[in-house]
Short mmCIF file of the C-alpha atoms (twelve columns), coordinates in Angstrom:
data_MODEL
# 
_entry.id   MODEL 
# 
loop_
_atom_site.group_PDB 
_atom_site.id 
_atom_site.type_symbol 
_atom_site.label_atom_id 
_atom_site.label_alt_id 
_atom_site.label_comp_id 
_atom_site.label_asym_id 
_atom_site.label_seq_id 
_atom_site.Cartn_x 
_atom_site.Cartn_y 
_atom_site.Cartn_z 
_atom_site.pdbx_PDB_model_num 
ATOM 1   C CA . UNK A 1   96.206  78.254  43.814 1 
ATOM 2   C CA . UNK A 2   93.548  76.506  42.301 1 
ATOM 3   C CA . UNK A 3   91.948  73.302  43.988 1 
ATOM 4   C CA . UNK A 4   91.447  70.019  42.108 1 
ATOM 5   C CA . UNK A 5   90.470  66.491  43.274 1 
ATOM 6   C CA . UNK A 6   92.613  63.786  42.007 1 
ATOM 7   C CA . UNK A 7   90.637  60.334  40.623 1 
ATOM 8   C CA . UNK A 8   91.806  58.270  44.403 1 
ATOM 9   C CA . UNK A 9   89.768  61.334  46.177 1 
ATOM 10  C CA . UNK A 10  92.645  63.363  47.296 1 
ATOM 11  C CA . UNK A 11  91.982  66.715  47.337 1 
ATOM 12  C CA . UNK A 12  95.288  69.223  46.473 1 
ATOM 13  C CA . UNK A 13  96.155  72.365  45.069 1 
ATOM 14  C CA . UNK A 14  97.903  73.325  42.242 1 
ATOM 15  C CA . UNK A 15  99.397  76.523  41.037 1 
ATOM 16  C CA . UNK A 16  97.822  77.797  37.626 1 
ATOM 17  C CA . UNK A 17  101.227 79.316  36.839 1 
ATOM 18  C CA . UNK A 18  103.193 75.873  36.949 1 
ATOM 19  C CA . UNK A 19  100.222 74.567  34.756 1 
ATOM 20  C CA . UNK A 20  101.868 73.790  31.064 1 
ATOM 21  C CA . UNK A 21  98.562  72.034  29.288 1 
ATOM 22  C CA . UNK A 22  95.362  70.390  30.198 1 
ATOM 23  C CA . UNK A 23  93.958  67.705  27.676 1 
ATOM 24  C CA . UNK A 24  91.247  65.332  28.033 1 
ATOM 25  C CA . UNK A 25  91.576  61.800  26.953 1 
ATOM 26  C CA . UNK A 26  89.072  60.466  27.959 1 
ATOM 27  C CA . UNK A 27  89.698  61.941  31.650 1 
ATOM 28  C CA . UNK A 28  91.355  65.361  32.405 1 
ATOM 29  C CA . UNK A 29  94.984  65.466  32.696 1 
ATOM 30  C CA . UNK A 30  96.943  68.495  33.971 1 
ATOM 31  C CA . UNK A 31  100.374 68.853  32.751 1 
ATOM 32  C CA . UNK A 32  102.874 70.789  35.461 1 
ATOM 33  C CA . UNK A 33  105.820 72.274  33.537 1 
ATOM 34  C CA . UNK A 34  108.306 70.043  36.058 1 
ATOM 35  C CA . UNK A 35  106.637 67.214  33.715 1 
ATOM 36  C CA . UNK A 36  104.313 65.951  36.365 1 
ATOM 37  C CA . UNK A 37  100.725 64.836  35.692 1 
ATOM 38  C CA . UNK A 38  97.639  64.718  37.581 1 
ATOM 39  C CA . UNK A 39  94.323  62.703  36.046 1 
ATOM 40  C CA . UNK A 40  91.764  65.123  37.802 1 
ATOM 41  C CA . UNK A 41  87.901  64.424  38.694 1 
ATOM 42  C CA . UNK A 42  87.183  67.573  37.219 1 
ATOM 43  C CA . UNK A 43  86.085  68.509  34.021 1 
ATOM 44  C CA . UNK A 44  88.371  69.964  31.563 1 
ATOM 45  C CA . UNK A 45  85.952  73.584  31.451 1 
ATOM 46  C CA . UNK A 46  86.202  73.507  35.132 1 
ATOM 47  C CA . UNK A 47  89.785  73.214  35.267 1 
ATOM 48  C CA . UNK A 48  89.781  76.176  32.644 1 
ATOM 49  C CA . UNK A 49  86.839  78.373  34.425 1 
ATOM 50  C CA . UNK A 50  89.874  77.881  37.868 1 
ATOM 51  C CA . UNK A 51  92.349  78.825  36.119 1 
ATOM 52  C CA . UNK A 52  90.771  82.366  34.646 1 
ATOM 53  C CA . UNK A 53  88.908  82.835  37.586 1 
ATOM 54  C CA . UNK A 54  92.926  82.709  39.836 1 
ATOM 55  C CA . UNK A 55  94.134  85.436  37.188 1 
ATOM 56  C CA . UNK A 56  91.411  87.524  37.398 1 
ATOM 57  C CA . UNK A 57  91.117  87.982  41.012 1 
ATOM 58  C CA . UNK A 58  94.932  87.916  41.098 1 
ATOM 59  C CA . UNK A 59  94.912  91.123  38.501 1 
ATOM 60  C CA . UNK A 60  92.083  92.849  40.480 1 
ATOM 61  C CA . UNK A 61  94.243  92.588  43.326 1 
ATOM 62  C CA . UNK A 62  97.144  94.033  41.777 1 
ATOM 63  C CA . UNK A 63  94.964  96.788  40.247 1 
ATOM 64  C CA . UNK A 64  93.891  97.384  43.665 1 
ATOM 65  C CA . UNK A 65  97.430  97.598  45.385 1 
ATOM 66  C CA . UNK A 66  99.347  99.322  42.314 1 
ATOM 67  C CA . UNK A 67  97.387  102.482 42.821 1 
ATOM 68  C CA . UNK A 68  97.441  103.792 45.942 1 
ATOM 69  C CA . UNK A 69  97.806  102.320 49.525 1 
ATOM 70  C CA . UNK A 70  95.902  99.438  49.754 1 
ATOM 71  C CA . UNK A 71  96.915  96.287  51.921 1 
ATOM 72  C CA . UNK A 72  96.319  92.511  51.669 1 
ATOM 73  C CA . UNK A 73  94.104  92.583  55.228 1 
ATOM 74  C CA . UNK A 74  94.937  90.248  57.485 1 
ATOM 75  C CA . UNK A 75  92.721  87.852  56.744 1 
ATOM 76  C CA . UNK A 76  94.008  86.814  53.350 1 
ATOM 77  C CA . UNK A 77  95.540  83.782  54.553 1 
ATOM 78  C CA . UNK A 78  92.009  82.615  54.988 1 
ATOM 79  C CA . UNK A 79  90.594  82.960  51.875 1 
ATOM 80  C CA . UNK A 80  87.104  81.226  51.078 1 
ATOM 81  C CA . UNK A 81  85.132  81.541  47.582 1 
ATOM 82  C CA . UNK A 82  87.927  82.546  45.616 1 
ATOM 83  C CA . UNK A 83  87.240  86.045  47.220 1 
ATOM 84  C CA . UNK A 84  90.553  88.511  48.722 1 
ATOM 85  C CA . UNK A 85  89.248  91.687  50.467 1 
ATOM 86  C CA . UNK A 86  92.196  94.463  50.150 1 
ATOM 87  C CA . UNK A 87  91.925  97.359  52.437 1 
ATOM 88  C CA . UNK A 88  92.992  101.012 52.079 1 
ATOM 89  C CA . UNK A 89  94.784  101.844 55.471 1 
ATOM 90  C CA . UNK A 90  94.482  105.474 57.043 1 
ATOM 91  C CA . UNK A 91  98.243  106.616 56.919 1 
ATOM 92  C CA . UNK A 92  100.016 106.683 53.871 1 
ATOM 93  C CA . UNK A 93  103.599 105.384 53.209 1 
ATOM 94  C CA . UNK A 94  105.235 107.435 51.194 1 
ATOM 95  C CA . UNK A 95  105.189 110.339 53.657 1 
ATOM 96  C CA . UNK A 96  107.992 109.413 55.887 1 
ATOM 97  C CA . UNK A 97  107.533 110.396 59.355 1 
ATOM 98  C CA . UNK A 98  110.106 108.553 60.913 1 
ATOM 99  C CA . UNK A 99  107.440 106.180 62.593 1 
ATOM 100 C CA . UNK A 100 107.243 102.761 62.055 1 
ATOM 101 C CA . UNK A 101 104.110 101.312 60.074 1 
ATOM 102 C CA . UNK A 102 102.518 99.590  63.029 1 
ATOM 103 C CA . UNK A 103 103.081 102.669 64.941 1 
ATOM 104 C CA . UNK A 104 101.661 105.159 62.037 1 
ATOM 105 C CA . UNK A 105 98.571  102.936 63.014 1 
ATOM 106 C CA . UNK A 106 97.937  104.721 66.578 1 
ATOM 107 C CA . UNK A 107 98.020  108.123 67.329 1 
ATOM 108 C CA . UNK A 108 100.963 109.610 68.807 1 
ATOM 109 C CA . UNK A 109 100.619 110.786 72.213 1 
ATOM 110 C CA . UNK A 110 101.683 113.723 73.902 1 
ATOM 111 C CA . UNK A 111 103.328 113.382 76.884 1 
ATOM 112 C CA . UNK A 112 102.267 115.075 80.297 1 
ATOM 113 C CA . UNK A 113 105.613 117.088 80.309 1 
ATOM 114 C CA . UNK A 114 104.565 118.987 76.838 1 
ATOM 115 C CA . UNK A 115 101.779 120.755 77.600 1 
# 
């Protein structure tokens, strides 16, 4: 999601992927492919520099998780800057061990009785 600030003040997002055009005349407008449009405080190369900005961190991320076992971390639902840290986690997934992820996260223990 990108963030824009409409000409009243109100401040929304919108996704670049539902974006169909932008045009200026003389304000921005952003064209949604549902045929909605927003007149936008922003400038028409800022709108642009959002929009490649979103698919380029989007790709790195993708990148990132395609090749091995990397993880969204937790805090990705509070991204700030236009940053997303992805993690690489310990275990690996494809080995099946019959353990659960969360579990695969903490040691098994051995039991008093085995010993």
């Amino acid at each position: 999601m990108i963030g824009v600030t409409c000409r009243n003040g109100e401040h929304f997002s919108v996704d670049p992927t539902h974006i169909e055009r932008v045009e200026t005349r003389p304000d921005t407008v952003v064209h949604l492919v549902d045929g909605t449009k927003y007149v936008v405080n922003e400038s028409f190369d800022e709108v642009l520099l959002s929009i490649r900005d979103h698919r380029a961190a989007r790709t790195v991320v993708q990148k990132r998780l395609a090749g091995g076992t990397a993880e969204i971390a937790d805090h990705a639902t509070n991204v700030r800057n236009g940053t997303l840290r992805v993690e690489r986690r310990q275990y690996d997934r494809s080995v099946d061990t019959g353990r659960s992820a969360a579990d695969r996260r903490v040691p098994e223990e051995t039991s008093p009785d085995e010993g």
